[in-house]
Every structure is written in structure tokens, then in C-alpha cells.
N, C-alpha and C positions, 0 to 999 in steps of 0.2 A: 404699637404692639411689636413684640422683638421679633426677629426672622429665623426662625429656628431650620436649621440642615435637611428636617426629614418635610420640611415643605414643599407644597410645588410651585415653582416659581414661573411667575411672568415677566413681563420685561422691567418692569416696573421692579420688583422683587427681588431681582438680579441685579438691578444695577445700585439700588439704596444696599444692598450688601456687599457689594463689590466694591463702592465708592469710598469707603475709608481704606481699602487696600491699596485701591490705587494712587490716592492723597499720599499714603503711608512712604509707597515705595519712592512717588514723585519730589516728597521730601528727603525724603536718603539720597538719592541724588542729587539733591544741592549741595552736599556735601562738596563734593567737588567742584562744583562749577562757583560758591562762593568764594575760594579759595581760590579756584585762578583768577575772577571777578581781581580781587584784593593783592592778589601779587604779581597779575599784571600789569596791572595800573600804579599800584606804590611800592612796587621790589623792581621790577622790571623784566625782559625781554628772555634773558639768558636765566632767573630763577623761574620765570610762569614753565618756558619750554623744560627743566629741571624734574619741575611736579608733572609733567604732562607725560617723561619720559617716565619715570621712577612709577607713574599711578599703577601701570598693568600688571606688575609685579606684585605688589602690595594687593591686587583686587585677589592675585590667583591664591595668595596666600589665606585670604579672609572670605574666600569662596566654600570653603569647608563649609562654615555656618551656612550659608545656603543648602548644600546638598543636606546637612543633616535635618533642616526644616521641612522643605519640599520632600524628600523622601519620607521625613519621618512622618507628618503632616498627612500623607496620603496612606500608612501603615493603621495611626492611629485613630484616624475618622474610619477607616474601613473595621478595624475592632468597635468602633461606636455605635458604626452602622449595623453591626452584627449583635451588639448587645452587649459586649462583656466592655463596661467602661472600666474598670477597673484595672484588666490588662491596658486598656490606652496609656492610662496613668502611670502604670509601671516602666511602661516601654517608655511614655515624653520625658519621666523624670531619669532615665538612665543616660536617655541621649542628649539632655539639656547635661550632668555632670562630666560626661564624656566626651563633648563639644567642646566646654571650659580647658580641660587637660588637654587635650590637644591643639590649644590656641595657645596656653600657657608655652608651652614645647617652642609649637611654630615661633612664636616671638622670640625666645631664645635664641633660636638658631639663626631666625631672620637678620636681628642683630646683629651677631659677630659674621655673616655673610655677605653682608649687603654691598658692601664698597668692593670686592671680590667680582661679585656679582654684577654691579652698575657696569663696571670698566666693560667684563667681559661683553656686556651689550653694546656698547660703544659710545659710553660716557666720558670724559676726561676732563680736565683740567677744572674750570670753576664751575660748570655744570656735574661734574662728579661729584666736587662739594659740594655743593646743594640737595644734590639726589640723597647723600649722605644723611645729609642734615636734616630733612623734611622725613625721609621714612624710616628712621630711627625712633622716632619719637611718634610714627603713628604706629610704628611695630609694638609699642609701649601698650595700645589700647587695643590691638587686635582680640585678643581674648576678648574683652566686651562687645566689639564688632563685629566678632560670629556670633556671638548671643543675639544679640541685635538683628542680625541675617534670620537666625533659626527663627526668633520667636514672632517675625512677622509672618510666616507660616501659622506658629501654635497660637494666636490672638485668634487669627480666623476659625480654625477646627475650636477652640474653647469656645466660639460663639461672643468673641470679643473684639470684633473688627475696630470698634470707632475707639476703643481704648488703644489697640494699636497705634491708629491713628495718634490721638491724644500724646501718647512717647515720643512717638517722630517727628510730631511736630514741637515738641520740645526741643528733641535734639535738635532740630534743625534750625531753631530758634537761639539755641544756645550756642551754636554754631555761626549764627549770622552776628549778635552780639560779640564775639570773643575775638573774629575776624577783625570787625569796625575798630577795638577798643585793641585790639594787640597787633595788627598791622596798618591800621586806618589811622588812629590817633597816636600810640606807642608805637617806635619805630624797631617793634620785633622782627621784620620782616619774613624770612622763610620760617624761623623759630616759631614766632606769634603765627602762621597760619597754620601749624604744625599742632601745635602745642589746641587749640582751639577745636580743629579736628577732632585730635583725638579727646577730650574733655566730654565734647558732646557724643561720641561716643559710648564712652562711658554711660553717660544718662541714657543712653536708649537703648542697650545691654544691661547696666543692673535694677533699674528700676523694673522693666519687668521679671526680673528674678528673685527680687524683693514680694512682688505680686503674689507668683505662682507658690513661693514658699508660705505666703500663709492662707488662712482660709477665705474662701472668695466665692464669687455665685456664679464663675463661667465653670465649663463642665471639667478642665484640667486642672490639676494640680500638682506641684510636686512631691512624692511620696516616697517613704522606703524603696527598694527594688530589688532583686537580685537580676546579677548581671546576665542579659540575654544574647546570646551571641547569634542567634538566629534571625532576632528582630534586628539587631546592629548587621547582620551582614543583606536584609531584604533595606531598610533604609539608605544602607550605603550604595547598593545596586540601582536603587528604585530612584535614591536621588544623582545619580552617577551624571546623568542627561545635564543635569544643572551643573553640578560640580563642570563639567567637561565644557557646558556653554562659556560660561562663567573664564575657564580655564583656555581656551581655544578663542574666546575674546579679547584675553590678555595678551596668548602669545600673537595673536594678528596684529594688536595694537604695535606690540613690540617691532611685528616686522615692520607694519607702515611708516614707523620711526625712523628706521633703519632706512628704509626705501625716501621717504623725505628727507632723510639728512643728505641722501646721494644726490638728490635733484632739488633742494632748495634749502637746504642749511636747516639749521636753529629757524628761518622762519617758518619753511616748512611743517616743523614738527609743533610750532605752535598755532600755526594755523590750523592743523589736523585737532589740535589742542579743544579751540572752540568750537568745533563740530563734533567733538565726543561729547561737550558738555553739554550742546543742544538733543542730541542723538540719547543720551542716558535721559533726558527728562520725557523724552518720546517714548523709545521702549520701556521707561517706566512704568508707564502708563497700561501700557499690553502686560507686563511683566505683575502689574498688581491686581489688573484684570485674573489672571490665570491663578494666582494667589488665595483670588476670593473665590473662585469657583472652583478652583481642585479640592475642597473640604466637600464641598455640595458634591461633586460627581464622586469623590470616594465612599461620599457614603451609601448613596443611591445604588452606587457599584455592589457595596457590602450587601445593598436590602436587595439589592435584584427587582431594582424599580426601572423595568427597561424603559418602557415607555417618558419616565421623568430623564431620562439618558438624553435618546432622541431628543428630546424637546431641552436641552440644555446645549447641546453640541450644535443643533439649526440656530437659536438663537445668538447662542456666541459666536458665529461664523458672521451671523447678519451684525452682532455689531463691530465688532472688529471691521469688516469691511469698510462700514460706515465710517468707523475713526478714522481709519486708512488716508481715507480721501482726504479730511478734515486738516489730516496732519501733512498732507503734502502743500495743502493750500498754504496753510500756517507758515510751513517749512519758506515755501518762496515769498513772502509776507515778508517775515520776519526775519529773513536774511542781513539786510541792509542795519536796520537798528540791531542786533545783535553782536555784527561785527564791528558796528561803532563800538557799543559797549565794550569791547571787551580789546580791542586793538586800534585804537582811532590815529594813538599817539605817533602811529607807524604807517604810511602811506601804501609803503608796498606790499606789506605786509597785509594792511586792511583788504586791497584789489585784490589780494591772494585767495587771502578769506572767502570773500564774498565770489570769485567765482568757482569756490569751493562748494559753497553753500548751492549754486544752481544744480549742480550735477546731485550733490549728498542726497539732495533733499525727496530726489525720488526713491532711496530704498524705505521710506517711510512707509510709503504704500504696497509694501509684499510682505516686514517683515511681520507682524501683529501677527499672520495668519500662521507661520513656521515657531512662531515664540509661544502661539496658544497649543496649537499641537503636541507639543512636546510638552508643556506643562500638562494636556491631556491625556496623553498615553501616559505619564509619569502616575497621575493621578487614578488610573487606571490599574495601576499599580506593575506595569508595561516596559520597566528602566531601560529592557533593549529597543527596542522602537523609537523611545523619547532620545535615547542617546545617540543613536543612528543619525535623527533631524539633527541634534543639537551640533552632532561633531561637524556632519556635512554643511550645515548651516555656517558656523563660528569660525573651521579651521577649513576646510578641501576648498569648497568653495572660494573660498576666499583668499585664500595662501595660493589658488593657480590663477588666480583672476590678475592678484599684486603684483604678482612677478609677470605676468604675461602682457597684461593689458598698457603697464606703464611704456613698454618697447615700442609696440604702436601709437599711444596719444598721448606720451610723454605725461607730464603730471597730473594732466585731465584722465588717464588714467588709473590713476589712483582713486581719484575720485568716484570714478567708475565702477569699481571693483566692487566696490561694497553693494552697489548696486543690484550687481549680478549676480551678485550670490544669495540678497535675499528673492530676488526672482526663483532662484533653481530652489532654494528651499521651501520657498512657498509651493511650488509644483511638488516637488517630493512629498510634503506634508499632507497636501490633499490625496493624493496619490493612495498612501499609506490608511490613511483615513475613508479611502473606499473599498480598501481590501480589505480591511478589518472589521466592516460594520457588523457579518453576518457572527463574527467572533465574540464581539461586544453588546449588541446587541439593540445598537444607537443606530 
């Protein structure tokens, strides 16, 4: 029997609903981590660090389609919840056309900026080329890649999680094939992982815009509209938290770049390289989680089902905790094999890695709670609250940690950093989340 929004859910209930969100997202983040897989192993040292410097850029740029999903996502389940699907309709299909045109744009400009741009971060010579080279060509498919972002929000409020699912794992299938066969066997190297990216892309951008444009049995579709500027400015606000996560992610990546290339080179920055691609399949995870249940709390929000509130926000606290733990064991586990994988060919580089991985692997267990939070008040329909966490989380925290911490424990503090800041925002988030109950009503 299907799981329908205005249900009430047990644990059980929650989590067969949630669990193609969080497959969904868990597969969108291979994206990257196959591609360093493939290009540092068969391109090498100086093009894997390349993609590794060049990604955060490229994420903040293709971060829009998040914000306008999560935002819009928690707009449009709250019209659902309220009754009038019709306005939901109007609203998802304005901001699915409007999302397009503004990726359109962005890639544009992305384009003829990019090499401008690499230097001024502190790119140069054959690693400029490369940054060059690799996100030019994924700037090609951005437009699809926000689509992609957006509508793993709109699968779940349409009541079509596992179809989500279903695209992602296409794409990410299409992705793993294009790698193997254009930098594995064809010596495309940074081209063929480029080029592959973005293809798969593509599949998991238009295919569900192909979906939504015809008639179909989940509760969205795309429709006529006239343009809403009220609903576009509470979607842009409401999803601002994400946008700014998303965005405040990038620019820390950037800095810790920056900061590794001062105290261990090009290997540095690839060593950080394999602990974001372990780290994205983690917060994934939490990030799909809040995915699948920001439709459920929007809507409940719209009916004024407090009680189903309560009982959705204890339970997702209990498990997210639970994961927490799970993922820190995981973390120090799978340390050793993962930095083989991915850096074996390099000794020093591997020890680097690995005792990278000791320190990283505890912000596993703070950050779930500060990533659902802010998807929670987001869903709430809350944008300042959520944005508060996100920025404190992504950027403050974390931007006075990098520069401060590394002075005392040298490059163990970088390590560190991150650490620490999902600590303060997991405080912060609980925090927030008990001043607001009598508000909300959870």
C-alpha cells in the first residue's frame, strides 16, 4: 500500500518513505567521488587535485536548484496540506521553468568566467588547465543539474520517492559506465570524466521534466501558470538556508584548499579531496533523510496536525542519532580501504590521508542533527531559523575554526575544524528547537 503525506507515520513508515530519498541523494553524490575514483588513478595526482579544487565552485553555482526545491517543496506540500492542489501546481510548474532560465544564464556566464576566476583562487599553471578543462564542460550541463537538485525535492511532495530514486540511479549508473569507458578504457582523461558527469546529468534533469510535463498519477504536474512573485520570493527565502548551506560549503572547501596548499601542497588538497567524497556520501544520507520528511512535516504544518508534529520531530532526532554513531564507526572502519582506494599509488600521500580520516571522521556524529534542523524549520516554512543554522554551521563556524585551529595543531588542525563546528551547530540547533516548540507546536 502506498504512503500517502496526510498519514501518520511510525517508524516503520518513516523510514520505507524516506529510503528512496535517501538512496536518491546517496547516488548524486557519486557523482563525484567516481570521478576522482577514475582520475586519480588513470589521469593522475595533479588533474584528481584539479577536480577537487575546481568542485566547490561548480557545487555553489548548481546550488540554486536545491534552494528552489527545498524551498519550493515546503511551499507547495503546505498548499496541498491546506487543500488547494491546484495552486501547488501552479506555483512547482513556475519554479521548475524559472530554475531552467536561471541555470541557462548561470552557465553562460560560468563559462567565459571560469579561468578568471580558478587563478584568482590560486590555480596556476597545469592545474589551472585542468580546472579549465573539467568545469567548462560540466558548466554545459548545469541547467539539467539544477533540475536534478530541484526535483529530488518535487518526487517526494508528488508522493513519488522511489521514482526519484529510479532517475538517480540511472544517473549515477550512467555516470559510472561513461567514466569506465571514457577514462578507464579511452584515454579521455580529465575530458572523458567531464564529459560523463555531465551526460549523466542530464538523465536526471530531463527525464523527470519529461515526466512532470505529461499526465501522470503522482499529485504534480506541470501546468500553465501565471507568474507568481510572492510564491517565488517565500520559496527563495524559505529555501535560502540550503542555498547558503550549499554556498558556505563551497566557500569553506575553497578556503581549506587554500589552507592545504599552504601547509602540504597539491597533496594536501587531495587528500581533503578523499574525505569530501567520503563526507558527501555521509551527509547524504542525513540530507535525504530531511528530503523525505520535509513534505510530511509541510504538510501536517498546513493541516495543523500538531500532535503528528511531535511525533515526527522525537522520532527523527532518535534516528538520526542512531545513524550518527553508526557513521562514525563506519568512518574509522573504513578509513584504511578507502584511502587505499583512492590514493595507494602515493605513500605519502596515502599516511596523510588516513590520518586525516582519524580526526574527520568524528564530525559525523554531530552533523545529522544540525543538517535536519535546518531542513526542519525550512520545512516549517521558517527560511530565517533554518538559515541562521545553515550559515553558522557551513561558514562562521567553520571559517574561525580553519584559520585559528591550524596555528595550534598544524595540519591536524584542519582536520579538526570541521569537527568543531559540527559540534557548535548541533548545540545551536537543539537550542533553537527548544525555544520554538511552544511556537510550532511539536
Amino acid at each position: 500500500m502506498d504512503i500517502k503525506l496526510s498519514d501518520h507515520f511510525t517508524y516503520q513508515k518513516l523510514l520505507r518513505f524516506t529510503l528512496p530519498s535517501i538512496a536518491m541523494m546517496i547516488f548524486t553524490s557519486i557523482y563525484g567521488v567516481v570521478d576522482g575514483f577514475f582520475v586519480s588513478n588513470f589521469v593522475g595526482k595533479t588533474p584528481f587535485a584539479a577536480v577537487n579544487f575546481i568542485m566547490p565552485l561548480l557545487m555553489i553555482l548548481g546550488s540554486l536548484g536545491f534552494m528552489f526545491g527545498t524551498g519550493g517543496c515546503a511551499l507547495v506540500s503546505k498548499y496541498m496540506g491546506e487543500g488547494d492542489r491546484a495552486r501547488a501546481n501552479r506555483v512547482f510548474s513556475m519554479l521548475v521553468y524559472v530554475s531552467f532560465g536561471v541555470g541557462v544564464l548561470i552557465a553562460i556566464l560560468g563559462i567565459l568566467f571560469l579561468r578568471p576566476i580558478a587563478s584568482l583562487l590560486g590555480a596556476s599553471g597545469k592545474m589551472l588547465d585542468d580546472c579549465v578543462t573539467y568545469g567548462r564542460i560540466i558548466l554545459i550541463a548545469i541547467p539539467a543539474f539544477m533540475l536534478q537538485m530541484e526535483f529530488q525535492s518535487f518526487f517526494t511532495a508528488a508522493e513519488k520517492p522511489k521514482l526519484g530514486l529510479y532517475v538517480t540511479v540511472a544517473s549515477g549508473l550512467t555516470n559510472i559506465v561513461l567514466d569506465a569507458l571514457l577514462v578507464g578504457i579511452f584515454p579521455m582523461g580529465l575530458v572523458g570524466a567531464a564529459t560523463a558527469t555531465a551526460i549523466s546529468q542530464a538523465v536526471g534533469g530531463l527525464f523527470p521534466l519529461i515526466y512532470f510535463a505529461r499526465p501522470n498519477s503522482g499529485l504534480l504536474r506541470l501546468t500553465a501558470f501565471s507568474f507568481d512573485g510572492i510564491s517565488l520570493l517565500k520559496t527563495c527565502t524559505n529555501g535560502s538556508s540550503e542555498l547558503m548551506s550549499n554556498i558556505s560549503m563551497s566557500l569553506v572547501g575553497m578556503l581549506y584548499n587554500i589552507q592545504l596548499m599552504k601547509y602540504e601542497g597539491e597533496d594536501g588538497v587531495a587528500a581533503y579531496g578523499v574525505l569530501m567524497y567520503v563526507s558527501m556520501i555521509f551527509m547524504a544520507a542525513f540530507i535525504g533523510y530531511i528530503i523525505g520528511t520535509a513534505p510530511i512535516i509541510s504538510y501536517h504544518y498546513g493541516a495543523q496536525n500538531h500532535d503528528e508534529l511531535k511525533s515526527l520531530r522525537k522520532k527523527s532526532l532518535r534516528i538520526i542519532w542512531y545513524a550518527s554513531i553508526a557513521m562514525l564507526i563506519l568512518g574509522e572502519i573504513l578509513s584504511q580501504p578507502l584511502s587505499f582506494l583512492f590514493v595507494s599509488y602515493d605513500p605519502k600521500l596515502y599516511d596523510l590521508t588516513l590520518r586525516g580520516f582519524f580526526f574527520y571522521s568524528f564530525s559525523f556524529l554531530f552533523c545529522g542533527i544540525a543538517i535536519f534542523g535546518s531542513g526542519f524549520f525550512t520545512a516549517l516554512n521558517n527560511g530565517l531559523v533554518s538559515a541562521i543554522i545553515s550559515f553558522l554551521r557551513t561558514l562562521v563556524f567553520q571559517v574561525v575554526a580553519v584559520l585559528l585551529f591550524p596555528l595550534i595543531f598544524g595540519i591536524d588542525g584542519i582536520w579538526l575544524s570541521i569537527v568543531f563546528a559540527e559540534l557548535a551547530a548541533a548545540i545551536i540547533t537543539l537550542a533553537f528547537m527548544k525555544a520554538l516548540q511552544k511556537r510550532y507546536h511539536y
